[in-house]
N, C-alpha and C positions, 0 to 999 in steps of 0.2 A: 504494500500500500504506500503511495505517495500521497503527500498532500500539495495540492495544487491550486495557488493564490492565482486569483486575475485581480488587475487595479484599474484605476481610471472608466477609460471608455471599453475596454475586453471588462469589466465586472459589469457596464451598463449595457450591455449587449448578450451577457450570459446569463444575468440575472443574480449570480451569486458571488460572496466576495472569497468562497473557501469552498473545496471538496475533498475529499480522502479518494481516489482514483486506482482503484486493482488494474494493473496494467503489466501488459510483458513488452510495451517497449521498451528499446534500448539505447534510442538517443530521443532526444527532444522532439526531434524532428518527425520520428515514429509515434510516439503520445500523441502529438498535433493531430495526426492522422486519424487517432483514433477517437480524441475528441471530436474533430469534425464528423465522422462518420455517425456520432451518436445522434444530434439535431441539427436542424437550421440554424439557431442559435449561436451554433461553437461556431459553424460555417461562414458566418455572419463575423464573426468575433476573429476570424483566424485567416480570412479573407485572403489580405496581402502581410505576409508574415514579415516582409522586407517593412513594415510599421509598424515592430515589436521587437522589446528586447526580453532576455529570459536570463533568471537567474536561476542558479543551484544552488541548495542550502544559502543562501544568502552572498553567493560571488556569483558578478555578471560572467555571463556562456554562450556561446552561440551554437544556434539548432543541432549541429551533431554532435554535438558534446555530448559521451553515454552517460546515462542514468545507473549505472551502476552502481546501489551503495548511499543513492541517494534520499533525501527524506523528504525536502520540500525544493518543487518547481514555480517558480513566478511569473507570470506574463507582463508584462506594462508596456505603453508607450515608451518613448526615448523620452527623456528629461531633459528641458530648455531651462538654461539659465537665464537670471535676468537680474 
């Protein structure tokens, strides 16, 4: 089981801001897949993935990065300074 955060606009598009997710993927990039498969929703939310970043346990990653070992994945926008 992983837990898997969405923020910003991916939590107003999914509807939730946390799930616990049984999964056998093995990189990021595979979860995505399997999120989207579940609803329109994820489908919605994961559209253009090139307008998200993802963290592992709490360090930024990018989509192939394996899931092995891991506890929590995060979705969010990219973060503008100002």
């Amino acid at each position: 089981m992983i837990d898997v955060l969405y923020f910003a606009w991916v939590r107003e598009r999914i509807g939730l801001p946390k799930e616990r997710v049984e999964t056998e993927a093995a990189t990021v990039a595979d979860l995505v897949e399997e999120l989207v498969a579940r609803e329109a929703r994820y489908a919605a939310a994961f559209a253009d993935i090139s307008a998200l970043r993802v963290a592992l346990d709490q360090e930024l990653a990018e989509f192939d990065a394996p899931l092995a070992g891991v506890r929590e994945v995060a979705f969010f926008p990219p973060m503008t300074g100002g």
